[in-house]
N, C-alpha and C positions, 0 to 999 in steps of 0.2 A: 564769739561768732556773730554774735547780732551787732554788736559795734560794728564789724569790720563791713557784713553786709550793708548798713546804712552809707559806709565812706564810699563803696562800690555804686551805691544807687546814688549820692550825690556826683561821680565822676560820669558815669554811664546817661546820669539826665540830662547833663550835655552835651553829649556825645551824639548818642542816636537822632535820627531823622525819622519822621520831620518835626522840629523843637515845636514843645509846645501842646505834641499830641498825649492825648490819656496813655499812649503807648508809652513813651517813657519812664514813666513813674512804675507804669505797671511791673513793664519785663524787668524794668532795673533790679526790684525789689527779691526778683527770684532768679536771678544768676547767682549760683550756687557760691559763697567763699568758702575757705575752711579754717579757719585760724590757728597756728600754733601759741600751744601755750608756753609758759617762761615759766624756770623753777630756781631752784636754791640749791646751793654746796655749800656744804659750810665746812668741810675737809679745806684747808689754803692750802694744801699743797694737789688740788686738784678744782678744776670748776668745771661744773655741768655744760653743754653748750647750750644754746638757745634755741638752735635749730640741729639735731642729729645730723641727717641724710637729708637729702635733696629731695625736696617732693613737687609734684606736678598735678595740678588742678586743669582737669579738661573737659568742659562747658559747652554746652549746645543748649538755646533754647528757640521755639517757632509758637508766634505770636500771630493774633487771628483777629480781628476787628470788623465791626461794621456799624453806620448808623446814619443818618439824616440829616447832619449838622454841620457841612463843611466847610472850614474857615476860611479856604482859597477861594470857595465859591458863595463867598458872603453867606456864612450861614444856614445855607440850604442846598444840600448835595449829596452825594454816597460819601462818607467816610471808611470805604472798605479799604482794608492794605493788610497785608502780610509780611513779614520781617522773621528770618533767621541770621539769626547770631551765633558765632561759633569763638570760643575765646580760652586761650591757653595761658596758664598762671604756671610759674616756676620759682619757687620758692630755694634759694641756695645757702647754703651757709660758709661765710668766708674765712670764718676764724671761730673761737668758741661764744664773741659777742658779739658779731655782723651776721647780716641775713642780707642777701638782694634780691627783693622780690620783681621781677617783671611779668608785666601782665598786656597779652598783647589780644587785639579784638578784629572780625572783620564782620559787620554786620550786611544784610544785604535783603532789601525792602523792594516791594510791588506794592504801590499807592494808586487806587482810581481817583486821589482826591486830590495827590500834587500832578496827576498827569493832565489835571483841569488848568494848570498854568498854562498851558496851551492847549487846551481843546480840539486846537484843531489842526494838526500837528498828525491826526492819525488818518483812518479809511471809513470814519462812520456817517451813517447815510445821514443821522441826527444828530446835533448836537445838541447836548443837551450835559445840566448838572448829575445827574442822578445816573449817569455813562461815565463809564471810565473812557479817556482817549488811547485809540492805537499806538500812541508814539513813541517815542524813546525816552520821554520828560514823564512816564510813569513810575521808573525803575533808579534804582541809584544804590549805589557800594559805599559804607563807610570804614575806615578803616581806624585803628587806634592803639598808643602804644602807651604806657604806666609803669615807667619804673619806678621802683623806692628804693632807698637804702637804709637799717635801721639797727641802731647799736642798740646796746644794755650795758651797763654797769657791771660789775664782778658780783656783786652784791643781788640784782637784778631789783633794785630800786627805782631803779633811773632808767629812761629807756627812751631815747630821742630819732628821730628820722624825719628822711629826707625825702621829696620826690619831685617828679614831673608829669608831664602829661600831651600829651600831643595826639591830634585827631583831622581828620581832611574829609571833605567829601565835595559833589560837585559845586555849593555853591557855599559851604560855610567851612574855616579854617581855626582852629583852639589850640592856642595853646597855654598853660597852666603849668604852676609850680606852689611848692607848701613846704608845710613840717608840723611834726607834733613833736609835747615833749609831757611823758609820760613820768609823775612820781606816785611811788606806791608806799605806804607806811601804816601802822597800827600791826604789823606782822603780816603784811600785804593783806587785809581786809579792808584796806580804805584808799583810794585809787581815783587821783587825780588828775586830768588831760588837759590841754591845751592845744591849740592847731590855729594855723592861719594856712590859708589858700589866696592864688591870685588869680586868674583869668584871664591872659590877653586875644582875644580871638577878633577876626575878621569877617565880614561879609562877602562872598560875590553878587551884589544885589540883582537879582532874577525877576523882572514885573512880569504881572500877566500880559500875554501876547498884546490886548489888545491897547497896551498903554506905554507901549515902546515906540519909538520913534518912526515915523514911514508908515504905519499900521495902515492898512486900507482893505474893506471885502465888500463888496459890490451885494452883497447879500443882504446887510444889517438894514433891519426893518425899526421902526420908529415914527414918533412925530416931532421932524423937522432933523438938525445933521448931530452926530455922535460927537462930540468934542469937549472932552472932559476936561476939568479944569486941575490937573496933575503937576504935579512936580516932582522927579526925583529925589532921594534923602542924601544931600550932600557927603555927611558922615558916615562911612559902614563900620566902625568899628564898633567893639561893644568888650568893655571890661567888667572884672567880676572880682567880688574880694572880700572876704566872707574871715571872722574872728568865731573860733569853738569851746565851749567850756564843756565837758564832763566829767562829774562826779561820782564813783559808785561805791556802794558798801556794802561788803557782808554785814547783813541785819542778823542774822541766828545761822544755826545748823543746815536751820531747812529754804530759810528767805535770804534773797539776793536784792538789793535794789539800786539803780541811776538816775537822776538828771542831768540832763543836758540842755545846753541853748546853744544857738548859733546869732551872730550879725552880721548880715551881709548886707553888701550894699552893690547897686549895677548899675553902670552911667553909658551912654554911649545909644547907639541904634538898636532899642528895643524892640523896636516893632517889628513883623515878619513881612518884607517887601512884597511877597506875592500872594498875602491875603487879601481875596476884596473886600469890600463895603460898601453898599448901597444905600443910598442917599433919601429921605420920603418927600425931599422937598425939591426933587429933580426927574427929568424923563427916563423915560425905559425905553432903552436899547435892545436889543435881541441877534441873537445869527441862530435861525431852528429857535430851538426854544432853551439857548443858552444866552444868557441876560449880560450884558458886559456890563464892567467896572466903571464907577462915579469915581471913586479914588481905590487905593490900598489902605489898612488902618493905620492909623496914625496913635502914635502913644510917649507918654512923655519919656523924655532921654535920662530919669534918675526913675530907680527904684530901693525902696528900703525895707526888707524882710528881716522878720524877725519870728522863727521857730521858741517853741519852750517846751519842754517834753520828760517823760520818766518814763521807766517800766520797772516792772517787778516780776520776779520767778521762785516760784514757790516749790521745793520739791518734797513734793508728797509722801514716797517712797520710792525705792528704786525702779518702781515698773513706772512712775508716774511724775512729771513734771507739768507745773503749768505756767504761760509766760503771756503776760499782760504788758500792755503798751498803749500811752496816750499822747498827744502830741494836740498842742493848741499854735496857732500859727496867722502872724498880725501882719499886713506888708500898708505901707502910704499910697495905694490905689484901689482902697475900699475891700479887700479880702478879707476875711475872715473865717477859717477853718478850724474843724476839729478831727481827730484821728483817731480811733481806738479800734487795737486789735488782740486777739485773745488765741492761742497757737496751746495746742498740749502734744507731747510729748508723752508717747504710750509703749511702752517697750515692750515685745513681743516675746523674744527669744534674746539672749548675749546679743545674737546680729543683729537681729531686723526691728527695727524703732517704724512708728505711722506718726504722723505729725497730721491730725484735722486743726484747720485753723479755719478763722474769721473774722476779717475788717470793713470796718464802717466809717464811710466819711462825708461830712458834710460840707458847704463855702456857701459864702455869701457871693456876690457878684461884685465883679470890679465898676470901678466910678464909671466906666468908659467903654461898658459893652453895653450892646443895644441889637437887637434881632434887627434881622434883613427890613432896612427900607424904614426905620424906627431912627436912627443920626438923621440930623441934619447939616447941611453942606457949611451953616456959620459956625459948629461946634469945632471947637480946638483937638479935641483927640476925641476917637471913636473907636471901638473894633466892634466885629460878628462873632469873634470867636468863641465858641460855648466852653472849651477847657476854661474862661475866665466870666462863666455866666454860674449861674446860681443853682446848684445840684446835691444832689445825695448819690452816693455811692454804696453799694454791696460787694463784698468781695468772698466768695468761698474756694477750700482749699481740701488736698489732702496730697500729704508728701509720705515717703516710704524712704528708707536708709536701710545700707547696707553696713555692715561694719565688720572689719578681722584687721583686729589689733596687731596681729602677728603677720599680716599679709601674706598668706601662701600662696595664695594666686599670681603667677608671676606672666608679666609683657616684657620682654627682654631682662634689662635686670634689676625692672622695676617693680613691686611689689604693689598690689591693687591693695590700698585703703580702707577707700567709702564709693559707695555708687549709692546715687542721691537723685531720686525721681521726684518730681512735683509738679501737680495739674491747679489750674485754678481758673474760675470763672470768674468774671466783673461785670458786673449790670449798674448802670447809672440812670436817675433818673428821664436826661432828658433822651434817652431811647438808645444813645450808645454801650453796646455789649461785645465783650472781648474776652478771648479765650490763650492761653498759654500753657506750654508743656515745657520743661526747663528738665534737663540729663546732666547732672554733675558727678565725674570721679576723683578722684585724687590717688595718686601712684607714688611709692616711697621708694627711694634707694639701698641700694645697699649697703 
């Protein structure tokens, strides 16, 4: 289940809007998967299937943010925005070794901090960073689709698949393809994976209003005339292309353990077109007491990450599991993070399981961020954006699960699973705090 959740939250960090925000990481992490497991016949004149009945995962989650640090508006702004997600998982089984899983998503966000690409665009009497704008450039729909296809072996040894990925929104386009190939041995206690992913996505480069061509407002207050020395990013594309290894073993009776690395590599237009940057070696512009753009950030077109990571889950007794997770993570633009989180698993009744959890994370700051008015105009790459400044994170949780093995509860002639609640709060050091509610079912066939 935790495997499948992390492949979820790497598909989904690209996905949602706007890239780049703490919101990504966060909600990815708690959209609910459920994973089927794989068994053994050893009867040859019969095999188990992989997948029974058809089941259906159906996910809602509504995500709450707010804070002081807005990267559209160099660094210093409302980062308030809301974001629900609603996303439908259909898991089928083709044969006794196929499964096709589609996973389909439409997310749909209110930002006061991308409605600051144009500020002025709405009916406010002031303009200003710390004001969400009235206009249409607040709001935006993403949509997205995920199928897989994934065989097994008779044996259930071997276990390989396929998929895709496709996603739109107003100003950015993805699309994505992969496979893993899964072998299992030691009497399936030792379980080994592979994956490669690719990334082809596109840009529609979006500037702040006021660095688009023709700009003119008779308002802008300053000493001497506004005239930025800008240039658009020739290239909007941006690829992505990532090699996976994980490893995991039954340790004992009671101990489970994995590691995992990933290498990815990104080339192309990294940088987000409509984040400003403010310059300390140049003049201040104004319209009200909204400060225009010196340039957008600029950052280099290669990036190289590189995750390393385990976890371990220890079950204590049946009412008691406990699951441990660290994650250390290196990229070639001065990052450097740690990860660790700690979740138990506390069984209540046969049905109802509580899941308190809690993660902590720290980074170091990239080579190339700098607070508002701290770049200067001869430096080669600069950003404001604090997702890549220098922070600590808190994350607390408490999730609640439902469970009937035998599914009585019936929605036409589907039989209700798991209903899978979970709330959590995130506090970061530098003042951004974020709240999330995530509702997952799963519904089985007949």
């Amino acid at each position: 289940m935790v495997a499948k959740q992390e492949a979820v939250v790497d598909v989904i960090k690209r996905f949602l809007s706007p890239r780049g925000s703490v919101k990504l990481a966060f909600q990815a992490g708690f959209l609910l998967m459920f994973a089927q497991g794989f068994s053994q016949q050893t009867n040859s004149s019969y095999t188990k299937r992989v997948l029974e009945t058809s089941e259906i995962d159906m996910l809602f989650s509504y995500y709450s943010q707010d804070g002081q640090n807005a990267a559209v508006t160099g660094g210093e702004g409302t980062e308030e925005l809301t974001d629900a997600t609603s996303t439908l998982v259909l898991r089928m089984p083709l044969n006794e070794n196929d499964v096709l899983t589609v996973d389909v998503g439409l997310s749909a966000y209110t930002s006061a901090s991308s409605s600051n690409v144009n500020p002025l665009d709405g009916n406010n009497l002031n303009t200003s960073p710390f004001d969400a704008s009235s206009g249409e450039s607040r709001k935006d729909l993403l949509a997205y689709i995920n199928p897989t296809y994934q065989h097994s072996s008779d044996d259930r040894n071997t276990i390989w698949s396929a998929n895709a990925y496709f996603s739109n929104e107003y100003d950015y386009i993805s699309f994505g393809f992969g496979g893993n190939y899964t072998r299992l041995f030691n009497e399936k206690n030792t379980e080994v994976t592979i994956g490669a992913r690719a990334f082809l996505d596109k840009w529609n480069a979006i500037y702040p209003i006021e660095l688009r061509g023709g700009f003119f407002d008779d308002r802008i207050t300053g000493n001497g005339t506004y005239a930025p020395v800008f240039s658009e990013f020739e290239d909007e594309g941006r690829n992505s292309y990532s090699v996976s290894l994980n490893f995991s073993q039954i340790l004992g009776r009671r101990l489970q353990g994995a590691i995992f690395t990933d290498l990815v590599l990104q080339e192309g237009l990294l940088s987000t077109p409509f984040q400003r940057v403010y310059f300390g070696d140049a003049e201040d512009f104004f319209i009200d007491d909204f400060q225009l753009a010196d340039d957008v950030e600029r950052l280099p077109d290669s990036r190289f990450k590189l995750p390393i990571g385990g976890r371990l889950n220890y079950f204590l007794n049946d009412f008691l599991i406990l699951r441990s997770y660290y994650r250390f993570y290196w990229d070639d633009w001065g990052i450097v993070s740690h990860t660790a989180s700690l979740e138990t698993a506390v069984k209540l009744t046969d049905r109802f399981t509580i899941f308190p959890n809690y993660r902590y994370y720290n980074q170091s700051a990239a080579d190339y961020f700098y607070p508002k008015e701290e770049a200067l105009s001869t430096f080669e790459f600069y950003t404001s954006d604090y997702d890549l400044s220098n922070y600590d994170a808190h994350q607390y949780g408490l999730g609640i699960q439902y469970k009937d093995i035998f599914a009585n509860a019936k929605v036409l002639t589907f039989g209700l699973k798991t209903i899978d609640l979970r709330v959590n709060q995130y506090d970061r050091s530098d003042g951004l705090n974020a709240f999330i509610v995530t509702l997952g079912t799963t519904f089985v066939g007949n």
